[in-house]
DSSP file (Angstrom, degrees, kcal/mol; ACC not computed):
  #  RESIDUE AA STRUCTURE BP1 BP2  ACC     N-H-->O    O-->H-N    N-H-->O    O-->H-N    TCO  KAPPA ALPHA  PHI   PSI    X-CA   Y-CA   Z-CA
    1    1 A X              0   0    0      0, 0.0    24,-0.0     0, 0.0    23,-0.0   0.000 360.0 360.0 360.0 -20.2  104.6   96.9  103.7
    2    2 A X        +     0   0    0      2,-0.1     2,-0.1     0, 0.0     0, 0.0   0.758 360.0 104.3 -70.1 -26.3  106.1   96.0  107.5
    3    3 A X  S    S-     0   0    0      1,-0.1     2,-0.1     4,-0.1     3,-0.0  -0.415  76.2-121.4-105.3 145.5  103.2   95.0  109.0
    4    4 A X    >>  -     0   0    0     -2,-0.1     4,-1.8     4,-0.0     3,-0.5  -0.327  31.7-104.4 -86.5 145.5  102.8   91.2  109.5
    5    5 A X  H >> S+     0   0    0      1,-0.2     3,-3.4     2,-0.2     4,-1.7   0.873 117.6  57.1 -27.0 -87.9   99.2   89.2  107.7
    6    6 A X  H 34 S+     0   0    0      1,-0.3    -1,-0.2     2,-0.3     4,-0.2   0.505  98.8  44.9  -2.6 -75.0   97.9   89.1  110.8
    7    7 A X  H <> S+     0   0    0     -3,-0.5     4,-1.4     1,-0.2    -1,-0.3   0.690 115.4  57.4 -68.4 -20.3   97.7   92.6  112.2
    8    8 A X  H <X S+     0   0    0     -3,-3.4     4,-2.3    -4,-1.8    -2,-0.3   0.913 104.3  48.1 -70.2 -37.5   96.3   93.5  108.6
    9    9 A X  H  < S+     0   0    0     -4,-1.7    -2,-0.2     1,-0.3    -1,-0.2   0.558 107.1  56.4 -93.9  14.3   93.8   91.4  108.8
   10   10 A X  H  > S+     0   0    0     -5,-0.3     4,-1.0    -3,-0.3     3,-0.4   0.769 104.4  54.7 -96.6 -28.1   92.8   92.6  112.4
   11   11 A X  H >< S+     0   0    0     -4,-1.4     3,-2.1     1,-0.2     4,-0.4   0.975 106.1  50.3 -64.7 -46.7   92.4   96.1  111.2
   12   12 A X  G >X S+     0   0    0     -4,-2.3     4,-1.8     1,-0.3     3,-0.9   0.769  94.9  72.3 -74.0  -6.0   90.0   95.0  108.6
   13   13 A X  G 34 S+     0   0    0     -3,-0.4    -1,-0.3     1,-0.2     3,-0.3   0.904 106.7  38.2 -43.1 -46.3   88.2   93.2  111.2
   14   14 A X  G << S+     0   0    0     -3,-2.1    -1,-0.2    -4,-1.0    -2,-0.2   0.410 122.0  40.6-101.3  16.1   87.3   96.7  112.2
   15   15 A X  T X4 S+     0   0    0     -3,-0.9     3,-2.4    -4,-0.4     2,-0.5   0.546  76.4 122.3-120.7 -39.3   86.9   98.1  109.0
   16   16 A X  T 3<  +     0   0    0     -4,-1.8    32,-0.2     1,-0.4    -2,-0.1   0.323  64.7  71.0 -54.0 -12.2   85.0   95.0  107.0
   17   17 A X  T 3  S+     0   0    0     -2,-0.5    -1,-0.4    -4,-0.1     2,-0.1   0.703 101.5  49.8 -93.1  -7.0   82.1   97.0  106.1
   18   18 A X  S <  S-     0   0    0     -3,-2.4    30,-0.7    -6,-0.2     2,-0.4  -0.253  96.5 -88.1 -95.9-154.5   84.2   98.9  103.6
   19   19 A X  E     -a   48   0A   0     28,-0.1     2,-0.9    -2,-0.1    30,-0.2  -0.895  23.0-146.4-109.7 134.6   86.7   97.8  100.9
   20   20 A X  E     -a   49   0A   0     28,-1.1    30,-0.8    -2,-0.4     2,-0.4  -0.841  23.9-178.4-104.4 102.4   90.6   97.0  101.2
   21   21 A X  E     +a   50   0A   0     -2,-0.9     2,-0.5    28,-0.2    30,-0.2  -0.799   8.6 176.4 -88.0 127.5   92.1   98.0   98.3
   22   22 A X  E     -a   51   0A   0     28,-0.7     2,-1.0    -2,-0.4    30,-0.8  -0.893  46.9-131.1-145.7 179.6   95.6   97.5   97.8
   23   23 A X        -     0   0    0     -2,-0.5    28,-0.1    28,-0.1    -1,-0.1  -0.422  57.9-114.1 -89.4  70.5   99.0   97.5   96.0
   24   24 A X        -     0   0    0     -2,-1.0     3,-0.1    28,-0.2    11,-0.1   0.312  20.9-111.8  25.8 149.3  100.5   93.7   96.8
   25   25 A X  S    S+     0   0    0      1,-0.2     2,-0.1     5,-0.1     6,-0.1   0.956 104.7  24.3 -77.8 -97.1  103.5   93.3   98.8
   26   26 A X        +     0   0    0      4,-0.1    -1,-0.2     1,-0.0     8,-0.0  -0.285  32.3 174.8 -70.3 146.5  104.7   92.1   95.1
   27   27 A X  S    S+     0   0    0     -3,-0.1    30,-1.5    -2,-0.1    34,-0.1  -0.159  85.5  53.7-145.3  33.9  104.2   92.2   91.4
   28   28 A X  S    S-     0   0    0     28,-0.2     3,-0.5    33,-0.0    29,-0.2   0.071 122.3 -17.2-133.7-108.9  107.7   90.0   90.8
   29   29 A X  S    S+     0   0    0      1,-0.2     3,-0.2     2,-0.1    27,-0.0   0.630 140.2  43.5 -74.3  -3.7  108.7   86.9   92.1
   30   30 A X  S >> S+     0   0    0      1,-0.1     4,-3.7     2,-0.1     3,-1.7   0.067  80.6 118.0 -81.5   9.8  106.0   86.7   95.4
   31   31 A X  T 34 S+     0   0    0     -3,-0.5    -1,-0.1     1,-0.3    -2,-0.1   0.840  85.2  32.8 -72.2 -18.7  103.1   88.1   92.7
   32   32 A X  T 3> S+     0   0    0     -3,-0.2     4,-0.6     1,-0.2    -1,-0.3   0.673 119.8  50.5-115.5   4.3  101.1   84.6   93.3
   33   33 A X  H <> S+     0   0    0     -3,-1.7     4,-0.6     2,-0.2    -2,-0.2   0.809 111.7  53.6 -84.2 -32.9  102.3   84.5   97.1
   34   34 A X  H  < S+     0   0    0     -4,-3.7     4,-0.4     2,-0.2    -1,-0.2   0.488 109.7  45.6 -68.9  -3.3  101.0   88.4   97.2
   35   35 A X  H  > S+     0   0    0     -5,-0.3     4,-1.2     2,-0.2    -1,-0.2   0.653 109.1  57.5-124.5 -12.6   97.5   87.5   95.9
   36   36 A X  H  X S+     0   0    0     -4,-0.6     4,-1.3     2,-0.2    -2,-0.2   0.561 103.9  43.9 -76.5  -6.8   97.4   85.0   98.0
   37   37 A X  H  X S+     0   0    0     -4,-0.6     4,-2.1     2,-0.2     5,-0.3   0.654 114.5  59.0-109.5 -41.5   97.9   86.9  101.3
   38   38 A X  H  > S+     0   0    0     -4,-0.4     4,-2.1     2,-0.2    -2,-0.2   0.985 105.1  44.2 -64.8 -45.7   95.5   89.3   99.9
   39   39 A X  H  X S+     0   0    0     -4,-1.2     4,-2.1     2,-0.2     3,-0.4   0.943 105.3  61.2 -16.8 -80.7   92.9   86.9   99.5
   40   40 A X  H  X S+     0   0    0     -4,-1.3     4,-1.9     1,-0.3    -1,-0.2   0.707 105.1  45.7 -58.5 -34.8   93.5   85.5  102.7
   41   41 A X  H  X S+     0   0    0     -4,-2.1     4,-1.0     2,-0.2    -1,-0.3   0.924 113.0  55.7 -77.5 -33.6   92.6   89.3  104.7
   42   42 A X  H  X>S+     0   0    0     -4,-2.1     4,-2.2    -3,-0.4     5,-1.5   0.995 114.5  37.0 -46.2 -63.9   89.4   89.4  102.3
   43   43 A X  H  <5S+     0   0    0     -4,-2.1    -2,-0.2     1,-0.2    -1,-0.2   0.895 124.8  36.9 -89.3 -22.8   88.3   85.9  103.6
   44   44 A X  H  <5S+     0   0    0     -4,-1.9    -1,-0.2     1,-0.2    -2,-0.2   0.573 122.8  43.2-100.9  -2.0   89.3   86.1  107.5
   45   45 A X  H  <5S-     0   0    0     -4,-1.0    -1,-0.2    -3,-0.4    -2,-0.2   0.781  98.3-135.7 -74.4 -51.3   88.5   89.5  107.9
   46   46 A X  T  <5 +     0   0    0     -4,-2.2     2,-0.3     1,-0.8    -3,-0.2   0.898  60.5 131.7  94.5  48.3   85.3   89.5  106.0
   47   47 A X      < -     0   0    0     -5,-1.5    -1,-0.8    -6,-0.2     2,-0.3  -0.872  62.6-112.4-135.1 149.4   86.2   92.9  104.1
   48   48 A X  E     -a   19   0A   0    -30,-0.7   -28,-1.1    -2,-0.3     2,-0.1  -0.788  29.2-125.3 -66.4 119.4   85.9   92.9  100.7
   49   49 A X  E     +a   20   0A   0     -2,-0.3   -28,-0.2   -30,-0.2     2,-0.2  -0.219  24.4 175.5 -83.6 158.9   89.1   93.1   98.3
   50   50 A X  E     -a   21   0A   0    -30,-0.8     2,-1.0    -2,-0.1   -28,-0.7  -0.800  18.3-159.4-142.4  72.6   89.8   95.6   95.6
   51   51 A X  E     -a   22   0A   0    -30,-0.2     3,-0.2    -2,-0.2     2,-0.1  -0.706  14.8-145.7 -91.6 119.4   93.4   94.7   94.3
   52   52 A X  S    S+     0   0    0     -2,-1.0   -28,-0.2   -30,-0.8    -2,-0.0  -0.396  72.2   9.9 -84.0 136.3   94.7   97.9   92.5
   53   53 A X  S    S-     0   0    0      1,-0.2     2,-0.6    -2,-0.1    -1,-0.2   0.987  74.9-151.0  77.0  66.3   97.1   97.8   89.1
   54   54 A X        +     0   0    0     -3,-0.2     2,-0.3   -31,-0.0    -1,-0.2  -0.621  48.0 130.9 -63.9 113.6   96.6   93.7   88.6
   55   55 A X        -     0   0    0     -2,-0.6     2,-0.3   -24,-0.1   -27,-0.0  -0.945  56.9-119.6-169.9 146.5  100.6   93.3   86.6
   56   56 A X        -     0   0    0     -2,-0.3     2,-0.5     6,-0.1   -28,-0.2  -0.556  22.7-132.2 -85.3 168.9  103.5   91.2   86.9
   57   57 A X        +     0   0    0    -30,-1.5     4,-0.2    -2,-0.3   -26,-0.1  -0.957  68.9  10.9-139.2 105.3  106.8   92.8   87.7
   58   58 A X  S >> S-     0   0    0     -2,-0.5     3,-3.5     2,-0.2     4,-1.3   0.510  82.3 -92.5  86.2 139.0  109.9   91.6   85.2
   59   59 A X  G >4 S+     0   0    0      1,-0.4     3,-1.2     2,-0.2     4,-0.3   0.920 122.8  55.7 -37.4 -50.4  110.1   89.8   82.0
   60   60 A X  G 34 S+     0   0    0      1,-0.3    -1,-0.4     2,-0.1     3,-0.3   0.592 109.2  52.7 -73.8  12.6  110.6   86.3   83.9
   61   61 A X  G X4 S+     0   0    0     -3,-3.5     3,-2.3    -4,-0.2     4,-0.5   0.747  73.7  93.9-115.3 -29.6  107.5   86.9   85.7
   62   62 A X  T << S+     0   0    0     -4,-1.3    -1,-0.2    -3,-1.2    -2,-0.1   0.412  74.2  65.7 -63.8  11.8  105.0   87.6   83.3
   63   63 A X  T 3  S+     0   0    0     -4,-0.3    -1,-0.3    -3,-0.3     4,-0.2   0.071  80.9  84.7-102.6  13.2  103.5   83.9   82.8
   64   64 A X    <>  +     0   0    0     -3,-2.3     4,-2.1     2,-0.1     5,-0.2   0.559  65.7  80.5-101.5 -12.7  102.5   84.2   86.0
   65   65 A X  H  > S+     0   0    0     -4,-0.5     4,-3.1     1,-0.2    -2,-0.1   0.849  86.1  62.5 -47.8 -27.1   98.9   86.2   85.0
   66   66 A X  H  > S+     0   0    0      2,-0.2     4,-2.6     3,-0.1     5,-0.3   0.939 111.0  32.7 -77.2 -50.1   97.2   83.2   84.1
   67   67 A X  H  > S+     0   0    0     -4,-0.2     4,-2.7     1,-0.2    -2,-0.2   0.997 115.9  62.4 -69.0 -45.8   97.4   81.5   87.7
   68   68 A X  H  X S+     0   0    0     -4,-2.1     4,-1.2     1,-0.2     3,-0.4   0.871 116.2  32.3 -19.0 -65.6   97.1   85.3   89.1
   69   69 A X  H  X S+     0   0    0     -4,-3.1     4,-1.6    -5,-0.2    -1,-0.2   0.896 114.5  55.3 -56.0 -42.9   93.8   85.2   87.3
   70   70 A X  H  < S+     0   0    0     -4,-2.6     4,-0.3     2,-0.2    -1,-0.2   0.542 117.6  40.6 -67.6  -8.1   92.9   81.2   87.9
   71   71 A X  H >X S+     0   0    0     -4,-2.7     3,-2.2    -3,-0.4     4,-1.0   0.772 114.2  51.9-100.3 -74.9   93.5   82.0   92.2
   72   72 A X  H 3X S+     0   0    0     -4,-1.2     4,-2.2     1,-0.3    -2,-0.2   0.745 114.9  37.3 -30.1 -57.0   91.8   85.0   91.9
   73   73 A X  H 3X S+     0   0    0     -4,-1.6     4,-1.2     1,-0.2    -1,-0.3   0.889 116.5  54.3 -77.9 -21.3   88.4   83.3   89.9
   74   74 A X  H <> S+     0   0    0     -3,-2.2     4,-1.3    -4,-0.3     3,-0.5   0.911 107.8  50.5 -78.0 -43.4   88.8   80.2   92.3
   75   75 A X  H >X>S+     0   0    0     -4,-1.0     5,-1.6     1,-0.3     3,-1.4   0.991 115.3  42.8 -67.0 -67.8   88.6   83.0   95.5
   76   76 A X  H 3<5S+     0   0    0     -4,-2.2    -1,-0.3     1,-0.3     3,-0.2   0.597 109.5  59.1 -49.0 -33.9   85.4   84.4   93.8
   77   77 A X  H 3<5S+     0   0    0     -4,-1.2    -1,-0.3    -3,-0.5    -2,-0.2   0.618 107.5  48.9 -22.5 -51.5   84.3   80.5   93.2
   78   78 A X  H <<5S-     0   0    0     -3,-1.4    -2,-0.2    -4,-1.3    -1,-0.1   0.618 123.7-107.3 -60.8 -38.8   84.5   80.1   96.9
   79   79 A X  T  <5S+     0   0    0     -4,-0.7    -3,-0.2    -3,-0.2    -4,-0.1   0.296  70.8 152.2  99.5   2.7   82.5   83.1   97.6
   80   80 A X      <       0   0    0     -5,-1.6    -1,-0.2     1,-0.3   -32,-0.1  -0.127 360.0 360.0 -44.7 141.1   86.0   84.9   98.9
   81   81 A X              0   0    0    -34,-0.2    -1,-0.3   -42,-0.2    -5,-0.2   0.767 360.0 360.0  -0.2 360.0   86.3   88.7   98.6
């Protein structure tokens, strides 16, 4: 959870023929800033993503699953992770 985009997505550089599955920096108010930073080491790494235990975090949050899904089908649309 320290470690800056970047240096995650140089490890999976070196990794990329497996899967990075993870649990999101966030699942409350960052949840669509967190799927997006996962996204983004899936496509500039070239490792394929696996994001575990898809949820929003806190009542105000939960109306965010529908864009969660709509970035998520647009990354796959793309050919992303």
């Amino acid at each position: 959870m320290y470690a800056k985009t970047d240096e995650i997505i140089g490890l999976a550089e070196d990794i990329n023929q497996y899967i990075y599955t993870t649990h999101m920096r966030s699942e409350g108010d960052a949840l669509i800033e967190a799927i997006k930073e996962t996204l983004k080491i899936g496509r500039e790494s070239g490792i394929r993503v696996h994001i575990s235990h898809i949820k929003t975090g806190g009542q105000a949050n939960w109306g965010k699953i529908d864009e969660v899904i709509s970035v998520m089908e647009q990354a796959q649309r793309e050919g992303s992770s």
